[in-house]
MDAnalysis code that builds the backbone (N, CA, C; Angstrom):
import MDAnalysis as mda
import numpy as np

u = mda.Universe.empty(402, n_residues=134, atom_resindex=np.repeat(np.arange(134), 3), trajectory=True)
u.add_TopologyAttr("name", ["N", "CA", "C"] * 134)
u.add_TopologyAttr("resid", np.arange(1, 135))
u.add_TopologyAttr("resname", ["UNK", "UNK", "UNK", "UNK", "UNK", "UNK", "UNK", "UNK", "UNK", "UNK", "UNK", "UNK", "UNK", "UNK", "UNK", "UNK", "UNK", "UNK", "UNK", "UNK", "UNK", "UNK", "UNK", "UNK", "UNK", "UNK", "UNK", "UNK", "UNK", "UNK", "UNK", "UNK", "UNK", "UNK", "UNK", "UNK", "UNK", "UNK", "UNK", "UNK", "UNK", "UNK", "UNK", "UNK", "UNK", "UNK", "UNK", "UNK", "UNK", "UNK", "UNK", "UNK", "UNK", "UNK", "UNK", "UNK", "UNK", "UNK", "UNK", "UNK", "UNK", "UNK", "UNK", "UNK", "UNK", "UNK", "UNK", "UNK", "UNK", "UNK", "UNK", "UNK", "UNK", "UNK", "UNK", "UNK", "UNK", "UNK", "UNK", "UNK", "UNK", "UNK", "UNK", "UNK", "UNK", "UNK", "UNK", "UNK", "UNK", "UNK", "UNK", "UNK", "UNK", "UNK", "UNK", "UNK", "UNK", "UNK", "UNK", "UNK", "UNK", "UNK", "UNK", "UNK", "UNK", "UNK", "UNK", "UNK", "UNK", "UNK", "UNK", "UNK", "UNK", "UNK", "UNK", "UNK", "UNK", "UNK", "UNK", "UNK", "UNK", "UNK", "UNK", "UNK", "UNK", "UNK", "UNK", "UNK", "UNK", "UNK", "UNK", "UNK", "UNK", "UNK"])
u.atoms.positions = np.array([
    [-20.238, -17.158, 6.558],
    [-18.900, -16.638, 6.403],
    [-18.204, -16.642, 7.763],
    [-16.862, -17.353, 7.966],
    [-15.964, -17.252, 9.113],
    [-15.806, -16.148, 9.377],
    [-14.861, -15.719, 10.778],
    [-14.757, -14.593, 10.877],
    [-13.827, -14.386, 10.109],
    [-12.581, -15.193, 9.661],
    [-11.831, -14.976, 9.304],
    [-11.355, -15.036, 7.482],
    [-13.027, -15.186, 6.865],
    [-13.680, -14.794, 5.643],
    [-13.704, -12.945, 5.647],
    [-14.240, -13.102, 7.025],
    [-14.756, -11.572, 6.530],
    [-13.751, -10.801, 7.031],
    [-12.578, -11.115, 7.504],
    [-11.983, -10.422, 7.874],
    [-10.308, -9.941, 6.505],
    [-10.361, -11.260, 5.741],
    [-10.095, -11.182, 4.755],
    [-10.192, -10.148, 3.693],
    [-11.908, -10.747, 3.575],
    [-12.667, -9.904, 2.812],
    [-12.512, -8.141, 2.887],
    [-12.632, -7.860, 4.440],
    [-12.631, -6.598, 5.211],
    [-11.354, -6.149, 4.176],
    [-10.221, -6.811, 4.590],
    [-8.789, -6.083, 4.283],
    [-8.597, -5.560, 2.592],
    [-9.125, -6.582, 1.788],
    [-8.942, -6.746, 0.232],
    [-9.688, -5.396, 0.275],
    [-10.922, -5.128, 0.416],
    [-12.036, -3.930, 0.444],
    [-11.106, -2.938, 0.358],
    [-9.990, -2.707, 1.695],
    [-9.472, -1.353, 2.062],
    [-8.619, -1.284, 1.443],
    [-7.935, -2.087, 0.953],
    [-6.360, -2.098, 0.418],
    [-6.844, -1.766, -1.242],
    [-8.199, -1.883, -1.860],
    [-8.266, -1.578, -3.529],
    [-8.820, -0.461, -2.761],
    [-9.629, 0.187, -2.235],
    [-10.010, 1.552, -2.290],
    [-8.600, 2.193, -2.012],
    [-7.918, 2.216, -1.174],
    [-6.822, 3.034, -1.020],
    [-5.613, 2.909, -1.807],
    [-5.645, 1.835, -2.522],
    [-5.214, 1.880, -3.814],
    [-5.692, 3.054, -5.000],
    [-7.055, 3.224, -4.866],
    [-8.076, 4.048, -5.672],
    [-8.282, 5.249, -5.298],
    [-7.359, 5.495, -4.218],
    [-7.611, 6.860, -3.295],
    [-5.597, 7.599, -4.395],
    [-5.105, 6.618, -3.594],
    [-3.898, 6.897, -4.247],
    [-3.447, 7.108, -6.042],
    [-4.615, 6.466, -7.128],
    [-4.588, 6.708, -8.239],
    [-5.556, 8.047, -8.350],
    [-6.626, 8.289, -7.715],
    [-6.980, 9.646, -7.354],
    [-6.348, 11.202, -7.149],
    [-4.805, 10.649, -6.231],
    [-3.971, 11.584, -5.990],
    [-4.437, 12.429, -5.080],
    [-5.843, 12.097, -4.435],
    [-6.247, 12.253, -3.445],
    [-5.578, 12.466, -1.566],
    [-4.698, 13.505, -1.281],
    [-3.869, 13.393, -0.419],
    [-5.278, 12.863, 1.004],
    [-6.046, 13.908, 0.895],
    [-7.099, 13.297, 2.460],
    [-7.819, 12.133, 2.117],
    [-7.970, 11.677, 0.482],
    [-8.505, 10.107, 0.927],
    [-7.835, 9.471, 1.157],
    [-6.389, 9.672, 0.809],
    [-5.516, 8.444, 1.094],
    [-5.002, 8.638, 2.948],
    [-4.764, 9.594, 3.331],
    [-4.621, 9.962, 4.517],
    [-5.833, 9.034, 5.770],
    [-7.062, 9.124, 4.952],
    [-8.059, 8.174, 5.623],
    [-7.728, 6.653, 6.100],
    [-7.007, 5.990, 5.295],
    [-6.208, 4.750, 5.990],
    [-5.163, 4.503, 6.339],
    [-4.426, 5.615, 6.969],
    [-3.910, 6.092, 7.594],
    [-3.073, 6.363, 8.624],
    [-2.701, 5.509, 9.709],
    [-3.000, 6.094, 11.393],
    [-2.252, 6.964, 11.098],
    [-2.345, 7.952, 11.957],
    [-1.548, 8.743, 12.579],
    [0.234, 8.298, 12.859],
    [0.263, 7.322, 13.268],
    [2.365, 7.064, 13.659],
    [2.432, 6.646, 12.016],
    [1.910, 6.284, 11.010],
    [2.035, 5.490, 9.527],
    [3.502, 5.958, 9.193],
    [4.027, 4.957, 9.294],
    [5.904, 4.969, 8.236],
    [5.652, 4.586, 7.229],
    [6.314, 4.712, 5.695],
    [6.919, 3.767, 4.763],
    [8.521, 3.460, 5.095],
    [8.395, 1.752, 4.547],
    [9.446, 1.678, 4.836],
    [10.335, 0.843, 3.239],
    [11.104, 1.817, 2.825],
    [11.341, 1.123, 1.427],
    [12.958, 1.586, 1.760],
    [13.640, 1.264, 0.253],
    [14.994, 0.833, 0.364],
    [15.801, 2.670, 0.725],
    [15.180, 3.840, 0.752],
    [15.308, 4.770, 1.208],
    [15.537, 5.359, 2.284],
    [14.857, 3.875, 3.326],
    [14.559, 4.376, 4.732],
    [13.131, 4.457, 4.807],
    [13.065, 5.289, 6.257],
    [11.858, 5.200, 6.903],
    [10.836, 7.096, 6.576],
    [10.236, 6.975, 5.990],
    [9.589, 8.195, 5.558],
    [8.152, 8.390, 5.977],
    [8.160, 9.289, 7.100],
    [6.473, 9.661, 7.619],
    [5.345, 10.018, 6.511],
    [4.663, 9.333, 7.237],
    [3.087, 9.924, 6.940],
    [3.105, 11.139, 6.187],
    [3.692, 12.498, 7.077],
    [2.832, 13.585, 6.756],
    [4.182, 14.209, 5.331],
    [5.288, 13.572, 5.174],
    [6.578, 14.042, 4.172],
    [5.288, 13.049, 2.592],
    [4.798, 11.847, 3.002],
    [4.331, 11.475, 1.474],
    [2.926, 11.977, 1.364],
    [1.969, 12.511, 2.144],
    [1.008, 13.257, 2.570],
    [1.098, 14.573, 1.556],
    [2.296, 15.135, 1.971],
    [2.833, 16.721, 1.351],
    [2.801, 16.575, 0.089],
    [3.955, 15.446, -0.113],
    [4.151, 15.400, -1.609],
    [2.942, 15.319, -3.006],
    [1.973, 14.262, -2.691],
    [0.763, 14.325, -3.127],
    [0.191, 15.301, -3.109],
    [-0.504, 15.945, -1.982],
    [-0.732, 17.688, -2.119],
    [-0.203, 18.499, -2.827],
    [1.010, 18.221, -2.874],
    [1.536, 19.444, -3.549],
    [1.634, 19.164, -5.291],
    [0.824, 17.908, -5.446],
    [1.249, 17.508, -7.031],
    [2.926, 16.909, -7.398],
    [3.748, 16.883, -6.547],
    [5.186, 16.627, -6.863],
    [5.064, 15.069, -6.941],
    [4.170, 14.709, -6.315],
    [3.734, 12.881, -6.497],
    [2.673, 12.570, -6.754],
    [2.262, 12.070, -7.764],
    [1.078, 11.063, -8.713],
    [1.425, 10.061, -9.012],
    [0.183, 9.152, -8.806],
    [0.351, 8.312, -9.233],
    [-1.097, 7.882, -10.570],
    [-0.785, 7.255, -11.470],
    [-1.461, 6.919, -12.662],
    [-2.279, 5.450, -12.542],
    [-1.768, 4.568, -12.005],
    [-1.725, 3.164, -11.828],
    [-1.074, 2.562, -11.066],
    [-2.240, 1.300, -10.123],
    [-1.881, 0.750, -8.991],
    [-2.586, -0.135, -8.897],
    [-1.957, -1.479, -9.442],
    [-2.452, -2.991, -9.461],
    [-2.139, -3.489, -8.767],
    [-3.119, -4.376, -8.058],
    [-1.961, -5.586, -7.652],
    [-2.269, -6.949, -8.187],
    [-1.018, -7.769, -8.693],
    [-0.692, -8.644, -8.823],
    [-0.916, -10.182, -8.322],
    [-2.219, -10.678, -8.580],
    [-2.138, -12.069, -8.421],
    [-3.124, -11.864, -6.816],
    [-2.904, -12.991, -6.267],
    [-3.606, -12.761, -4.777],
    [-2.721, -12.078, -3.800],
    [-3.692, -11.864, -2.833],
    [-2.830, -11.073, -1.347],
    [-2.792, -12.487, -0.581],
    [-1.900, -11.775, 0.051],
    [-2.134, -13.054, 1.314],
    [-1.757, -12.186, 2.480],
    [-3.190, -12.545, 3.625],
    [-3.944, -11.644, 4.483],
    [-3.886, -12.466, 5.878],
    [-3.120, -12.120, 6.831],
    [-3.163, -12.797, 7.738],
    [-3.547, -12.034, 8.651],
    [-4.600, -12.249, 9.853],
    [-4.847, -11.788, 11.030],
    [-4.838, -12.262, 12.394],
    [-4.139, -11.649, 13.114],
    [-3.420, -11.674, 14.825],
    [-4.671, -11.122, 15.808],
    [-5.933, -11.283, 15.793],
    [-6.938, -10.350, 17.044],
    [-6.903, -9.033, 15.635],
    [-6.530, -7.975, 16.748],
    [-7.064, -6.603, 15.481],
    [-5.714, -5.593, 14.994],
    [-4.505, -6.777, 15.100],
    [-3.556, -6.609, 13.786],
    [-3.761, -7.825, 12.787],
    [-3.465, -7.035, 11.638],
    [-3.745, -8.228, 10.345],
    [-2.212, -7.355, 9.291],
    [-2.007, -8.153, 8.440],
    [-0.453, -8.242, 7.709],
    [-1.249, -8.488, 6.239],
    [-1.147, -7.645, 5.437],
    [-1.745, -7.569, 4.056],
    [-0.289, -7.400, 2.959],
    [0.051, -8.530, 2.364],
    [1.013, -8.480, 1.934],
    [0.996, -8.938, 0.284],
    [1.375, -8.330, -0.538],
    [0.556, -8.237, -2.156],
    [2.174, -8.059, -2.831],
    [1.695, -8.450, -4.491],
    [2.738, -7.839, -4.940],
    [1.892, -6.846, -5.721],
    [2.493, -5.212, -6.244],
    [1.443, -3.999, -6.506],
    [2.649, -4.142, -8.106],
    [2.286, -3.621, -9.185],
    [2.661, -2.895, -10.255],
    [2.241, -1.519, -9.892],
    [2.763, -0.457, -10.215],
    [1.913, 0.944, -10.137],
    [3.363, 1.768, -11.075],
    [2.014, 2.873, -11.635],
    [3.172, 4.213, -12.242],
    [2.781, 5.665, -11.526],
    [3.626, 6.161, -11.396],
    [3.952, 7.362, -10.768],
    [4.720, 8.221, -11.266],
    [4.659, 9.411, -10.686],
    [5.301, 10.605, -11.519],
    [5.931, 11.242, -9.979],
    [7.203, 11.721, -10.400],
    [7.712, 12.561, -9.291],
    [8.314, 13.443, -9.984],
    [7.722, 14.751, -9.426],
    [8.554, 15.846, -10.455],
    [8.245, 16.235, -11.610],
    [7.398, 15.737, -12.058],
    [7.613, 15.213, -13.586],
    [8.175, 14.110, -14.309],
    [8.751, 13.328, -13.356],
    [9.490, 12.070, -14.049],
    [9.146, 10.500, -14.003],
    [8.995, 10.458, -14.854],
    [7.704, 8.960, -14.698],
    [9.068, 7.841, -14.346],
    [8.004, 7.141, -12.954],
    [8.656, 5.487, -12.780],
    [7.466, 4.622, -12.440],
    [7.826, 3.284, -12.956],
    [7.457, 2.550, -13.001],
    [7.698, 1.634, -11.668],
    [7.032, 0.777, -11.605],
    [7.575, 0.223, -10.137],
    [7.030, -1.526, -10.495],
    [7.638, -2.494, -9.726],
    [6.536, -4.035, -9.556],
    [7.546, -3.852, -8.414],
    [6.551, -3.962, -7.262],
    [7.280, -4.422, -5.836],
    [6.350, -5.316, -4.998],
    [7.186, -5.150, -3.922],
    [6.202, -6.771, -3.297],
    [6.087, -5.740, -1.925],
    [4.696, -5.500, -1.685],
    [4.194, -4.423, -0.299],
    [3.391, -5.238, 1.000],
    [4.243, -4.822, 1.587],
    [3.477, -5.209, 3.179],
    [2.911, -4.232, 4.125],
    [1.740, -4.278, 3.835],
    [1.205, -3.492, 5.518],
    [0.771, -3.957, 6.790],
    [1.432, -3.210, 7.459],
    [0.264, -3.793, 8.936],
    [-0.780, -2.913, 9.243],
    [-1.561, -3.566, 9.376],
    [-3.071, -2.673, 9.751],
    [-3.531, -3.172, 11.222],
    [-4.381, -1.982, 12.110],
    [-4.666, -2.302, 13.314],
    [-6.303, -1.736, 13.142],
    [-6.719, -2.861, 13.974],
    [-8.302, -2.331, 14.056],
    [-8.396, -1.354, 15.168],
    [-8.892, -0.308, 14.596],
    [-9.211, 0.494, 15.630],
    [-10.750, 1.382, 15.867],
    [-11.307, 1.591, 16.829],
    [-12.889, 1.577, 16.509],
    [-13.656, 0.911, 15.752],
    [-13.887, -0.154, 15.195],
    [-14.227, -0.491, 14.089],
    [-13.377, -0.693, 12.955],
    [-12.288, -0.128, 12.609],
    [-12.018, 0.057, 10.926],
    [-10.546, -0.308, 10.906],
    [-10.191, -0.434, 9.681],
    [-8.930, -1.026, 9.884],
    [-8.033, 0.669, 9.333],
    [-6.549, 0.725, 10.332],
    [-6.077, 1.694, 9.874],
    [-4.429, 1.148, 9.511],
    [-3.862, 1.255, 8.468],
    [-2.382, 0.788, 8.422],
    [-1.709, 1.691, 9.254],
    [-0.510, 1.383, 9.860],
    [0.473, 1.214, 11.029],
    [1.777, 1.520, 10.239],
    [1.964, 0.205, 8.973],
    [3.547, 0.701, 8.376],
    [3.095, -0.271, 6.917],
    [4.074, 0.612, 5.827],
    [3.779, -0.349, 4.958],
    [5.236, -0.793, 4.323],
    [5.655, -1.867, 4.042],
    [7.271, -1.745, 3.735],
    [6.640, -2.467, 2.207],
    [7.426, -1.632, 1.729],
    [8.260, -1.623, -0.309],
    [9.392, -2.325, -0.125],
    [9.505, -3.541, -1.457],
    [10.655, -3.994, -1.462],
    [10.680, -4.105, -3.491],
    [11.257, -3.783, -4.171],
    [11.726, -4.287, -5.396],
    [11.056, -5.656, -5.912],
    [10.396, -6.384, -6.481],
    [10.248, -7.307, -7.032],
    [11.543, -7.804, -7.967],
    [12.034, -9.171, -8.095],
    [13.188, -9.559, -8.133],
    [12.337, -9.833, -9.940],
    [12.973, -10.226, -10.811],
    [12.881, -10.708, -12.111],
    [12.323, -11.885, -11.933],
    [11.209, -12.571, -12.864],
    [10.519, -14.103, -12.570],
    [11.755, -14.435, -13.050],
    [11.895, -15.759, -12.554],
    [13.196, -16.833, -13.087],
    [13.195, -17.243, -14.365],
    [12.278, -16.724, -15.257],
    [12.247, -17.309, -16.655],
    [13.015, -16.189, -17.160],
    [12.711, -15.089, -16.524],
    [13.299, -13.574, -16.920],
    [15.145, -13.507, -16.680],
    [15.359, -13.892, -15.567],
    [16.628, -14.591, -15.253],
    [17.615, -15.532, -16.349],
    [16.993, -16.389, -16.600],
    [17.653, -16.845, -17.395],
    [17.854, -18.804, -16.447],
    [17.427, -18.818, -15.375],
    [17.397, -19.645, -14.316],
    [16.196, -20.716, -14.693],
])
């Protein structure tokens, strides 16, 4: 295996467990991949770590389901790597169920050993073109 097999490999590993941390609703497993500076960055703006951290804790955010879609495509720079997927997932805020298909990017940095995400940006998934009408 290349390094860049296993480094692949490495990323897919972290990105379904913390997928599995997050259908858990698990605020400290998901907190585990993590860093410390971690933004989201979706059409809302830029929202810390410890504001989607809370929310989970506090039950005001669940999530039910968190697929992703088709292959990732996993690129690595030394010990930044760019894990970029499209996810389906359902969630509850409040009580109010949404649905989501978006297309997610993280950056992850190796640090001691392990990989920790840095930022992850949400974008909307557009309609397939058959769906369009195109």
């Amino acid at each position: 295996m290349t390094d860049t097999d296993r480094t692949h490999a490495e990323l897919i590993a972290v990105a379904e467990a913390w997928a599995a941390a997050i259908v858990a609703n698990d605020s400290d497993r998901i907190a585990g991949f993590m860093a410390e500076e971690w933004v989201m960055v979706s059409e809302s703006g830029v929202s810390p770590k410890a504001d989607f951290l809370s929310l989970v804790a506090s039950g005001d955010l669940t999530h039910s389901a968190m697929d992703r879609v088709g292959p990732a495509r996993v690129r690595a720079y030394g010990d930044t790597a760019l894990f970029t997927a499209r996810v389906t997932n359902t969630a509850h805020h409040q009580g109010r169920r949404f649905d989501a298909d978006e297309w997610t990017t993280d950056v992850f940095v190796r640090r001691s050993g392990r990989w920790e995400c840095v930022l992850t940006h949400i974008t909307p998934a557009a309609p397939e073109a058959s769906e369009r009408g195109v």
